[in-house]
C-alpha positions as CSV (number, residue, x, y, z in Angstrom):
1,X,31.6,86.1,-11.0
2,X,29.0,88.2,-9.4
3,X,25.1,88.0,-10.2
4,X,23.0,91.1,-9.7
5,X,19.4,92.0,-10.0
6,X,17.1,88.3,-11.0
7,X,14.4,90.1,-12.3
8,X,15.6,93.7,-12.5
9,X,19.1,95.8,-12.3
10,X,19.0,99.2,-11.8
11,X,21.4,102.3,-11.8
12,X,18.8,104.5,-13.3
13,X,15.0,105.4,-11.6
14,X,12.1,102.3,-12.0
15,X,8.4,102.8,-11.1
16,X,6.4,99.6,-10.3
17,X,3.1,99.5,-9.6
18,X,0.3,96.2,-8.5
19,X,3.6,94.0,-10.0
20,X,4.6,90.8,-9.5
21,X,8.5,90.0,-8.8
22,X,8.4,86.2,-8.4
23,X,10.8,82.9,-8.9
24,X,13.6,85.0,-9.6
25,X,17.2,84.7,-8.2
26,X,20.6,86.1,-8.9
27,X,23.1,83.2,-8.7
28,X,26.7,83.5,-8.8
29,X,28.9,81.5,-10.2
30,X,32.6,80.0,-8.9
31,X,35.2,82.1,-7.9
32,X,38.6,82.0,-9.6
33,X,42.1,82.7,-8.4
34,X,42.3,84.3,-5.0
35,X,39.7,81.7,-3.4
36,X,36.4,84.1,-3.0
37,X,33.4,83.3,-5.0
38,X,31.3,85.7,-6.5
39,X,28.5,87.5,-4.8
40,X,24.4,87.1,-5.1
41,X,22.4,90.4,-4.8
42,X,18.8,91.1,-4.9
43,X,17.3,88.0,-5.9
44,X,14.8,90.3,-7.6
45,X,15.6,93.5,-7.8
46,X,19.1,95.2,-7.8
47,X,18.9,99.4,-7.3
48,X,21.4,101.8,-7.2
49,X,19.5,104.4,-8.4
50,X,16.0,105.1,-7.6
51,X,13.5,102.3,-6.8
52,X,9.3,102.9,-6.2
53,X,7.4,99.8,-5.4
54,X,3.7,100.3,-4.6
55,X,1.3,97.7,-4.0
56,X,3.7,94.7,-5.5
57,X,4.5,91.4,-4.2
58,X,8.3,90.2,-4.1
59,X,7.7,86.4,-3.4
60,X,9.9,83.0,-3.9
61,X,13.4,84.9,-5.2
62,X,16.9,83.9,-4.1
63,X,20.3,85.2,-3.7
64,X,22.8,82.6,-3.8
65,X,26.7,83.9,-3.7
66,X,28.9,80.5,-5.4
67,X,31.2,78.6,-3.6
68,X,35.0,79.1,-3.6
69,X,37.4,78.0,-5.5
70,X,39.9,74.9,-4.4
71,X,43.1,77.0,-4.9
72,X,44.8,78.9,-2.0
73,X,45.0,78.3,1.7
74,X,41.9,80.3,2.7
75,X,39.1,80.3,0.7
76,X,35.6,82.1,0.9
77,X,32.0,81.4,-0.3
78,X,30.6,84.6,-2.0
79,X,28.1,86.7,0.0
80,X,24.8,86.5,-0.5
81,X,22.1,89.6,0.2
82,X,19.1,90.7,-0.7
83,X,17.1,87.5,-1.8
84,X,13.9,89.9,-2.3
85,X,15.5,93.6,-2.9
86,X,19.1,94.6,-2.4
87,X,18.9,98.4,-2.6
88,X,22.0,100.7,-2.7
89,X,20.4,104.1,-3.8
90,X,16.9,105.0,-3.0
91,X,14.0,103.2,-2.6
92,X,10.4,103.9,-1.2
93,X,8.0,100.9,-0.8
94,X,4.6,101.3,-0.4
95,X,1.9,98.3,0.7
96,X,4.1,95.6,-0.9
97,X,4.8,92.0,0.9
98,X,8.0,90.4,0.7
99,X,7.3,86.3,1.4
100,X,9.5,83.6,1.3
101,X,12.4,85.4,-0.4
102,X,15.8,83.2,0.5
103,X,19.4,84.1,1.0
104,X,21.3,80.7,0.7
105,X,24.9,79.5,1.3
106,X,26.1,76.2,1.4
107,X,29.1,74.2,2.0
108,X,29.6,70.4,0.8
109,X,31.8,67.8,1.4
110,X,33.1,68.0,-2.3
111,X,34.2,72.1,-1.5
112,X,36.9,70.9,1.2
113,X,40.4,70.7,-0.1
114,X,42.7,68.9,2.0
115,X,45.2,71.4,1.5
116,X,43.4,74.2,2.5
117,X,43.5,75.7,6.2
118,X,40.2,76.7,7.0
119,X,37.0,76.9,4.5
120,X,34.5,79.9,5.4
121,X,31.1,80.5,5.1
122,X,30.0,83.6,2.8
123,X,28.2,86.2,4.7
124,X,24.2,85.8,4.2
125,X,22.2,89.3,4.8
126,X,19.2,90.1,4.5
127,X,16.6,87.7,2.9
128,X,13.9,90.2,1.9
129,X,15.7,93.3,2.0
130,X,18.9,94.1,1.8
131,X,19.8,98.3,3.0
132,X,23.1,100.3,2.4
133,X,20.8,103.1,0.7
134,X,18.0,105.1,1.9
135,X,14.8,103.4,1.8
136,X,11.6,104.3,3.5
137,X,8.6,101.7,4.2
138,X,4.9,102.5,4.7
139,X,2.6,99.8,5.0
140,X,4.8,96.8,3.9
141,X,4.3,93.0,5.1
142,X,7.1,91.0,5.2
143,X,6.8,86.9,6.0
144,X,8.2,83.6,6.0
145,X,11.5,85.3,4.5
146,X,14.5,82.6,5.3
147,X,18.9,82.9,6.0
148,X,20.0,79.6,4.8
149,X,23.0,78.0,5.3
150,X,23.5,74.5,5.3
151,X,26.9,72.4,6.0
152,X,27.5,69.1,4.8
153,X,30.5,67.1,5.7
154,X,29.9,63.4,4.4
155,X,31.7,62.2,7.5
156,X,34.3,64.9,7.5
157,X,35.1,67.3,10.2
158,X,36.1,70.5,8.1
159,X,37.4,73.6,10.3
160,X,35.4,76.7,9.3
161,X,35.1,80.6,10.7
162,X,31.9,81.3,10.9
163,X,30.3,84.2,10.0
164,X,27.4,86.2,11.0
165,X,23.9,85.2,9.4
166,X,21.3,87.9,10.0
167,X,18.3,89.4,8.9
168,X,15.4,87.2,7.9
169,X,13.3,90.0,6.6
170,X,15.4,93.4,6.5
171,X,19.5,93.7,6.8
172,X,20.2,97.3,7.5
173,X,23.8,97.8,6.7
174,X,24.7,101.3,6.5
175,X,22.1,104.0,5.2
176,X,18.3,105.2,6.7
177,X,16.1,103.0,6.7
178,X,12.6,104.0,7.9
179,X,9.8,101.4,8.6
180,X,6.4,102.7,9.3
181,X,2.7,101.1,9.7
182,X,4.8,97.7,9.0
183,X,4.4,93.6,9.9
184,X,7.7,91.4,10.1
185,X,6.7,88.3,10.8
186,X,8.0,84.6,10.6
């Protein structure tokens, strides 16, 4: 099951203003049936509609898609994106800093079935910002945002696809996205 939107999830307009978006996360839980677990989006703040930030901090929020399920031959962690904002309509951001937002996937020893041909990673995009909208950025800061994935075998060797990781601070999909007067840094 799919978990959208930690602090906020929006299909309709939301005006924010010297806020505080922080400890949130959108965490999805096990997938069932065809082997895909369920998708993390915008740790914080989920927006398909219209989004204005000014002067806010997003800080500390997570997007975490769930492991697979041990049925089927292939199986999928669910995608995780947007551990700060995943936007899908319109957004404009204004002087806000984005710090140490996390997209996470993980893979344990316990998730391998020995049945199973191959065991794949979920895609991880964009820890602070996640893009498939139009979103403009004047003045923003964005640091010390963080793509995890970790991999623990116990001992075992388990044959996994892996699959792109990207964007520590903005994952621009499909959209605009403009970035003026800006800092990305680690």
């Amino acid at each position: 099951m799919d978990a959208v939107g930690g602090a906020i999830y929006s299909a309709g307009s939301v005006e924010a203003t010297e806020s505080l978006f922080a400890t949130n996360k959108a965490q999805a839980m096990f997938g069932f049936g065809a082997g895909t677990g369920g998708a993390g989006r915008g740790g914080a703040i989920y927006n398909s509609g219209f989004l204005s930030l000014s002067e806010c901090w997003i800080a500390n929020n997570q997007a975490q898609g769930a492991p697979a399920c041990l049925c089927g031959a292939a199986r999928q962690n669910g995608p995780s994106f947007g551990g700060g904002l995943f936007n899908r309509g319109k957004s404009q951001l204004t002087a806000c800093t984005f710090s140490m937002n996390v997209i996470r996937n993980s893979q344990r020893s316990s998730d391998y079935h020995p049945l199973a041909n191959r065991h794949d990673f979920g895609l991880t995009r964009g820890a602070g910002l996640y893009n498939a909208g139009a979103c403009t950025v004047v003045v923003c800061t964005w640091f010390s945002n963080e793509v995890e994935v970790i991999h623990s075998t116990n001992g075992f060797s388990l044959p996994l696809t892996n699959n792109p990781h990207l964007g520590g601070a903005i994952h621009q999909e499909s959209g605009s996205l403009s970035v003026k007067q800006s800092t990305l840094a680690g």
